[in-house]
Gaussian input, Z-matrix of N, CA and C with variables (Angstrom, degrees):
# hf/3-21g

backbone

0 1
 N
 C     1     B1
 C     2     B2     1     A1
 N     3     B3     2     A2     1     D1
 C     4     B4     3     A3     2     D2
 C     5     B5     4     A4     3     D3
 N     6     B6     5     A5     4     D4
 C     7     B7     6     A6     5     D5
 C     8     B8     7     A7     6     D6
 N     9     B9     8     A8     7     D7
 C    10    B10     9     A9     8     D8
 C    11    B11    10    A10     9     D9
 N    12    B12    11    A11    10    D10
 C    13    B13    12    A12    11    D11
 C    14    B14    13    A13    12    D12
 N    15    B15    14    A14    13    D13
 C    16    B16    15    A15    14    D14
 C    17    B17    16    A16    15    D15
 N    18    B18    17    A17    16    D16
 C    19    B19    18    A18    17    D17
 C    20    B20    19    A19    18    D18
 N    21    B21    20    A20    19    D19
 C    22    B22    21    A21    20    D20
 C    23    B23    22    A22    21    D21
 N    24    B24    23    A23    22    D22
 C    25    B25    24    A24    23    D23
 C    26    B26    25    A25    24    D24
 N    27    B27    26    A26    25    D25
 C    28    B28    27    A27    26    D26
 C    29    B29    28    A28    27    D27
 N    30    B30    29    A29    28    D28
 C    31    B31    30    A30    29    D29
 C    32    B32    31    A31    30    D30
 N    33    B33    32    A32    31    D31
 C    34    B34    33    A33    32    D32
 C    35    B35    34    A34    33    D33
 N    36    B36    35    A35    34    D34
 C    37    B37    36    A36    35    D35
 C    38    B38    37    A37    36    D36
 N    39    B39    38    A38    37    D37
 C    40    B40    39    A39    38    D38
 C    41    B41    40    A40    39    D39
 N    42    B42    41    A41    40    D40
 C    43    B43    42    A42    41    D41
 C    44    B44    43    A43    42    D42
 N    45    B45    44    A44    43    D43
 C    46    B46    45    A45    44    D44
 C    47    B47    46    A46    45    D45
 N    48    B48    47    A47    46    D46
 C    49    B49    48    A48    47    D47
 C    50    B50    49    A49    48    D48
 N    51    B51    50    A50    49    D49
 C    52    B52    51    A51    50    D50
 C    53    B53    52    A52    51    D51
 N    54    B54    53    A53    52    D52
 C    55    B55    54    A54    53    D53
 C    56    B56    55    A55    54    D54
 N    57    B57    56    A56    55    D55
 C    58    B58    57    A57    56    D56
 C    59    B59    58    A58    57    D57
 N    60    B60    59    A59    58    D58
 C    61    B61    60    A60    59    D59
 C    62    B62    61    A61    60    D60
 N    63    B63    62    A62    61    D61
 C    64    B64    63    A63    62    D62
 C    65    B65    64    A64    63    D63
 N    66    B66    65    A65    64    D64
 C    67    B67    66    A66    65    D65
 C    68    B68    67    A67    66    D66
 N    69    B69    68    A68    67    D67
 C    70    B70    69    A69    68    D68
 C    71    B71    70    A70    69    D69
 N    72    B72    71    A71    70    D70
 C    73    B73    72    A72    71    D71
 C    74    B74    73    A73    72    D72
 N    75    B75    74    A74    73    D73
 C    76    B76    75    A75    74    D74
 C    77    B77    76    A76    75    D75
 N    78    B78    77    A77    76    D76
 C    79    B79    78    A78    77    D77
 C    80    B80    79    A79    78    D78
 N    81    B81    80    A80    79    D79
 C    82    B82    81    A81    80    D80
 C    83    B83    82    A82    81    D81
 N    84    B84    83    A83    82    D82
 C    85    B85    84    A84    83    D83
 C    86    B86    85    A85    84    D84
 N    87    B87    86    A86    85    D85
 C    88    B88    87    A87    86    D86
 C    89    B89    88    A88    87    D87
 N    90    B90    89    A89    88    D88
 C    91    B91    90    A90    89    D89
 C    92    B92    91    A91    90    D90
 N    93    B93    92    A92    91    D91
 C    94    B94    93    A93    92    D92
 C    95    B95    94    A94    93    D93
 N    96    B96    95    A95    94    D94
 C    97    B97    96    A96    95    D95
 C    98    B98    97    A97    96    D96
 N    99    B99    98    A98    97    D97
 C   100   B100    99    A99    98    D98
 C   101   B101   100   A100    99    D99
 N   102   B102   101   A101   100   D100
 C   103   B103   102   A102   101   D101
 C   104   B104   103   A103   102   D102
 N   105   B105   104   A104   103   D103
 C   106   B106   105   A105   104   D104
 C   107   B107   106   A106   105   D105
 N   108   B108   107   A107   106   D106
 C   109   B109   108   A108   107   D107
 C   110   B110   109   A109   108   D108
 N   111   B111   110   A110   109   D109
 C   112   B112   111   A111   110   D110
 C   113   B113   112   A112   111   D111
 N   114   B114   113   A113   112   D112
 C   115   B115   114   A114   113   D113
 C   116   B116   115   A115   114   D114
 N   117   B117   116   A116   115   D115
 C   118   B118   117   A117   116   D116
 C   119   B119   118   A118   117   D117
 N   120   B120   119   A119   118   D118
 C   121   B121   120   A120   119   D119
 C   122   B122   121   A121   120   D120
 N   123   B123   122   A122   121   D121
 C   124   B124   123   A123   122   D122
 C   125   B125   124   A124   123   D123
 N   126   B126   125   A125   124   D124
 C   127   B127   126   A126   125   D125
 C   128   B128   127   A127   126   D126
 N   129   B129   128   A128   127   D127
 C   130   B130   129   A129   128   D128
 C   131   B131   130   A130   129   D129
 N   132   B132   131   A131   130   D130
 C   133   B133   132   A132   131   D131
 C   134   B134   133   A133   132   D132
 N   135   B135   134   A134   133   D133
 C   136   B136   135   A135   134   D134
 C   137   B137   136   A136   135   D135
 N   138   B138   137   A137   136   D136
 C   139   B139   138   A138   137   D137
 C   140   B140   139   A139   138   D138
 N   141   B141   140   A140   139   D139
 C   142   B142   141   A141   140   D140
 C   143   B143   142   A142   141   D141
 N   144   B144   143   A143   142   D142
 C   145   B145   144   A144   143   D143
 C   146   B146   145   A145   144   D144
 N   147   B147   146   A146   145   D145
 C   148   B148   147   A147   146   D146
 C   149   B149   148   A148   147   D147
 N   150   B150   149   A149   148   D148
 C   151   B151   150   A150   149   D149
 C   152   B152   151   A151   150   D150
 N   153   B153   152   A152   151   D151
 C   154   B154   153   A153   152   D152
 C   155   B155   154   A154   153   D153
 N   156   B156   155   A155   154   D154
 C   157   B157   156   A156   155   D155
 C   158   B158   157   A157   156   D156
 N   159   B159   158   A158   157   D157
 C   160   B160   159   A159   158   D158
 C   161   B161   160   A160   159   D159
 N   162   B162   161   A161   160   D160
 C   163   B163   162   A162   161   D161
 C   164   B164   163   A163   162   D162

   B1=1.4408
   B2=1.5206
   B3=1.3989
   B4=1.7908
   B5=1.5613
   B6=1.1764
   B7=1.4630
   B8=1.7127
   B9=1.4654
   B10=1.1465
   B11=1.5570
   B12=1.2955
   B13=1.2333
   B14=1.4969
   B15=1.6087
   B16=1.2264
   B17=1.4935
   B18=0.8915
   B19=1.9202
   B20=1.3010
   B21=1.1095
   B22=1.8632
   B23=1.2744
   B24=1.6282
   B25=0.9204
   B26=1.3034
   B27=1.2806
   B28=1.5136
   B29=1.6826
   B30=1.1424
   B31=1.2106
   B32=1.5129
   B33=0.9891
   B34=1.5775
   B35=1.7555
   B36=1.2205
   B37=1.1494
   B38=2.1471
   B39=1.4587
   B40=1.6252
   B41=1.6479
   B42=1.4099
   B43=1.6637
   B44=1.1600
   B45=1.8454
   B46=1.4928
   B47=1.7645
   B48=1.0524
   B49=1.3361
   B50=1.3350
   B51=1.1546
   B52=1.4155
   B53=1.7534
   B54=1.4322
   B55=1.4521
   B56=1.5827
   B57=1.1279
   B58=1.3299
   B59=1.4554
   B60=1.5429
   B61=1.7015
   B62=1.8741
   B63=0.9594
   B64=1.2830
   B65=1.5792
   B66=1.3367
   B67=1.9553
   B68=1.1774
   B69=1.0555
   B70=1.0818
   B71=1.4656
   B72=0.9931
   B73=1.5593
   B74=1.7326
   B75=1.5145
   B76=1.7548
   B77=1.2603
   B78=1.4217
   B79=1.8162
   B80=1.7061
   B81=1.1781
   B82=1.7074
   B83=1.2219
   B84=1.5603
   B85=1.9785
   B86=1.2606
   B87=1.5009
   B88=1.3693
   B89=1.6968
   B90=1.1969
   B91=1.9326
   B92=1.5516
   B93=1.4199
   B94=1.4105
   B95=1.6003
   B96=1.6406
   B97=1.1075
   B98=1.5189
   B99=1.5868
   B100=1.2331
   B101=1.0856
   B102=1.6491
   B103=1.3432
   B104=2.1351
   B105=1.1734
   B106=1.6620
   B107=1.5576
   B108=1.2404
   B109=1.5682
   B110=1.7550
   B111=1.1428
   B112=1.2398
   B113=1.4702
   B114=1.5846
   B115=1.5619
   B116=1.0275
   B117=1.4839
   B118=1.6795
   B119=1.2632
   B120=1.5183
   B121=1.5435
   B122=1.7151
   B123=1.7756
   B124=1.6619
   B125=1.8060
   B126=0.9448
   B127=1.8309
   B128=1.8727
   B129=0.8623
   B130=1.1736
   B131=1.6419
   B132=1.0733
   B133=1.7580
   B134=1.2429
   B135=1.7819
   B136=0.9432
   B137=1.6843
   B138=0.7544
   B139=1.7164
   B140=1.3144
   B141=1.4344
   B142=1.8587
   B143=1.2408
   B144=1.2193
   B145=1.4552
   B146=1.3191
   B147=1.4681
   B148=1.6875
   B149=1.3645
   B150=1.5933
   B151=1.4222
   B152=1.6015
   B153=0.8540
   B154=1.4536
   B155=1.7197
   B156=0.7379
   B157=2.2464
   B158=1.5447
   B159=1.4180
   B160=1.2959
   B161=1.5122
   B162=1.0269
   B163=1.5712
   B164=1.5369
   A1=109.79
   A2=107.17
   A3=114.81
   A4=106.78
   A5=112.52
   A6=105.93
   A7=99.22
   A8=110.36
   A9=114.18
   A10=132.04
   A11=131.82
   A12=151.22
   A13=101.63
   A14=122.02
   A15=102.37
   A16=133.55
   A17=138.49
   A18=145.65
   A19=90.60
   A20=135.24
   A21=109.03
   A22=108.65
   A23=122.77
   A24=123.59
   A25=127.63
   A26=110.16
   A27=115.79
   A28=117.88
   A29=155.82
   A30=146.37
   A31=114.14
   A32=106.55
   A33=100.40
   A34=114.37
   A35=113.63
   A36=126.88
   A37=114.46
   A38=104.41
   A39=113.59
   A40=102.85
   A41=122.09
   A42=100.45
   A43=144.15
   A44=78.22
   A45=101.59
   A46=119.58
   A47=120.10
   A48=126.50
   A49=131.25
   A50=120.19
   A51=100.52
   A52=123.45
   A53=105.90
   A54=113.04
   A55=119.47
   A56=116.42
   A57=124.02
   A58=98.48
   A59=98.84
   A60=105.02
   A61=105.87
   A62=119.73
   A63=136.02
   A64=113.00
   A65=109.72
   A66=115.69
   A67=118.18
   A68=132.63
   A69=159.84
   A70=99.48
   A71=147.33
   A72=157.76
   A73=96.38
   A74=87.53
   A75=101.52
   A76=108.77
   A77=125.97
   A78=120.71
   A79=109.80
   A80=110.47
   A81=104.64
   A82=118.92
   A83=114.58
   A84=104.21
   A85=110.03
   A86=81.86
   A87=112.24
   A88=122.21
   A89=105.08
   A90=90.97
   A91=82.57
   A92=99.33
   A93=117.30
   A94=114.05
   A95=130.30
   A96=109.66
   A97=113.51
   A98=112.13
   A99=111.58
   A100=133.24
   A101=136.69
   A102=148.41
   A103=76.36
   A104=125.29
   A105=125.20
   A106=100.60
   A107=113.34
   A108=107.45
   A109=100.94
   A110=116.12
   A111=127.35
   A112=115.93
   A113=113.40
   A114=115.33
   A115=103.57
   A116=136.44
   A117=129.19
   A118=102.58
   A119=140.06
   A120=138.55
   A121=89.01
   A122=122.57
   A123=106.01
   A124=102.06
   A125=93.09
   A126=88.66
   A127=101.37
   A128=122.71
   A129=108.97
   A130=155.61
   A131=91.34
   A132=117.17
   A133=114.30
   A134=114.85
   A135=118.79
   A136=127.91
   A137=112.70
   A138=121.10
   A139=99.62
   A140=135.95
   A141=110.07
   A142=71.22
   A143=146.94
   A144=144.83
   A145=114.57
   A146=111.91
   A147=132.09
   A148=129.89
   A149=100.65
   A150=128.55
   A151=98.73
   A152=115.31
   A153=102.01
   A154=123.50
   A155=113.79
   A156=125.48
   A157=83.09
   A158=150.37
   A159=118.60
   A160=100.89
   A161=129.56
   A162=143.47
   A163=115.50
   D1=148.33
   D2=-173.74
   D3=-128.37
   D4=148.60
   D5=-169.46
   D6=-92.37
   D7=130.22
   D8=178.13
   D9=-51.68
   D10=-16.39
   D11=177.87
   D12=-93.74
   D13=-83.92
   D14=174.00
   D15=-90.90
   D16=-1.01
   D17=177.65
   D18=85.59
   D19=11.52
   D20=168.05
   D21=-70.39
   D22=165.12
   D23=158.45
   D24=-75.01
   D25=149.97
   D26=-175.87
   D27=-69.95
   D28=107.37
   D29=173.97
   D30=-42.15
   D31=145.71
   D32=175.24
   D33=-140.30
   D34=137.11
   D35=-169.59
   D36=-67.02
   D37=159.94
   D38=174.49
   D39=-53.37
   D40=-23.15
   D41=161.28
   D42=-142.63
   D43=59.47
   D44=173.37
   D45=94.02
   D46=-15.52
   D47=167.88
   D48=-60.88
   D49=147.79
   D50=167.12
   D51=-129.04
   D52=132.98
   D53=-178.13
   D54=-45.36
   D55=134.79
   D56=178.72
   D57=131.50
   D58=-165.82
   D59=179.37
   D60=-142.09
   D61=159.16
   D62=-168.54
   D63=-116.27
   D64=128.68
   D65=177.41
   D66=-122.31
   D67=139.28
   D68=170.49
   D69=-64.86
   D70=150.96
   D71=148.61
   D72=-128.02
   D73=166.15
   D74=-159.32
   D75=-81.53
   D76=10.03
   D77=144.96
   D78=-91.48
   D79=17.22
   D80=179.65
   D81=84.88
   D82=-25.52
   D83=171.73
   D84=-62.44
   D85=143.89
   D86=164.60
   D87=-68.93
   D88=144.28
   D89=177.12
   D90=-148.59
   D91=150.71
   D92=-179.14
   D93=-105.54
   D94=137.18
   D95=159.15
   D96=-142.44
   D97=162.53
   D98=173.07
   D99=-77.95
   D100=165.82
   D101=-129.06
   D102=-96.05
   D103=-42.24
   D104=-169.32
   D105=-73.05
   D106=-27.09
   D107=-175.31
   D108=-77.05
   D109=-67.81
   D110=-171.44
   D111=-41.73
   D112=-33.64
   D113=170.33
   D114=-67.58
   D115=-69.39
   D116=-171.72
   D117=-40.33
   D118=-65.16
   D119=-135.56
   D120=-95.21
   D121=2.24
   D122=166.38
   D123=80.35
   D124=39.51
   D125=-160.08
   D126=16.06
   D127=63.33
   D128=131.68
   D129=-115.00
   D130=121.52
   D131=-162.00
   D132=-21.12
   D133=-56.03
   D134=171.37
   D135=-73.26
   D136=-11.00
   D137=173.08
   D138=-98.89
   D139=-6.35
   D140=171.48
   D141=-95.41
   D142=-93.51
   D143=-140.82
   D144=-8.81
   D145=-70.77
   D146=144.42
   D147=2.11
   D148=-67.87
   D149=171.42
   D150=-68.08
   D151=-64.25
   D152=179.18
   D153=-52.36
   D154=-63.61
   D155=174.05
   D156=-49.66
   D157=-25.28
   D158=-168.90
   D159=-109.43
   D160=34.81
   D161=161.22
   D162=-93.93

Protein backbone atom coordinates (compact mmCIF):
# COMPACT_ATOMS: atom_id res chain seq x y z
CA UNK A 1 0.00 0.00 0.00
CA UNK A 2 1.11 3.74 -0.98
CA UNK A 3 -0.13 6.71 0.58
CA UNK A 4 -2.22 8.60 -1.76
CA UNK A 5 -0.77 12.12 -1.24
CA UNK A 6 2.73 11.17 -1.02
CA UNK A 7 3.59 7.50 -2.76
CA UNK A 8 5.49 6.32 0.25
CA UNK A 9 4.95 3.21 1.36
CA UNK A 10 2.78 2.50 4.04
CA UNK A 11 4.57 0.75 7.07
CA UNK A 12 2.99 -2.12 8.17
CA UNK A 13 2.78 -3.69 11.43
CA UNK A 14 3.95 -7.66 13.02
CA UNK A 15 0.20 -8.47 12.04
CA UNK A 16 -0.08 -7.45 9.00
CA UNK A 17 -1.64 -4.04 9.25
CA UNK A 18 -0.80 -1.13 7.99
CA UNK A 19 -0.05 2.29 9.73
CA UNK A 20 -1.93 5.17 8.64
CA UNK A 21 -5.66 5.64 8.20
CA UNK A 22 -8.04 5.06 5.34
CA UNK A 23 -11.16 7.48 3.81
CA UNK A 24 -13.88 6.97 2.36
CA UNK A 25 -14.73 9.78 -0.21
CA UNK A 26 -18.38 10.15 -1.34
CA UNK A 27 -18.16 7.39 -4.16
CA UNK A 28 -17.03 4.91 -1.34
CA UNK A 29 -13.20 4.57 -2.24
CA UNK A 30 -11.08 3.92 -0.08
CA UNK A 31 -7.78 6.08 0.02
CA UNK A 32 -5.02 5.38 2.26
CA UNK A 33 -2.81 7.78 4.15
CA UNK A 34 0.27 8.09 6.08
CA UNK A 35 0.86 8.81 9.78
CA UNK A 36 3.40 12.21 8.09
CA UNK A 37 0.57 13.22 5.87
CA UNK A 38 -2.14 13.27 8.38
CA UNK A 39 0.03 15.43 10.88
CA UNK A 40 0.62 18.28 8.36
CA UNK A 41 -3.15 18.34 6.96
CA UNK A 42 -4.23 18.27 11.20
CA UNK A 43 -5.99 15.08 10.45
CA UNK A 44 -8.38 16.83 8.90
CA UNK A 45 -10.69 14.75 6.90
CA UNK A 46 -11.86 17.24 4.94
CA UNK A 47 -8.62 18.86 3.81
CA UNK A 48 -6.85 15.36 2.93
CA UNK A 49 -9.87 14.51 0.91
CA UNK A 50 -9.11 17.85 -0.92
CA UNK A 51 -5.53 17.07 -1.11
CA UNK A 52 -6.29 14.06 -2.52
CA UNK A 53 -9.14 15.07 -5.67
CA UNK A 54 -6.42 17.74 -6.37
CA UNK A 55 -3.80 15.13 -7.47
Amino acid sequence: MKCEICNKKLKETFLGKYEGMNLKDEKGKLHWVCPECQDTLNNDKKAILEKIKGK
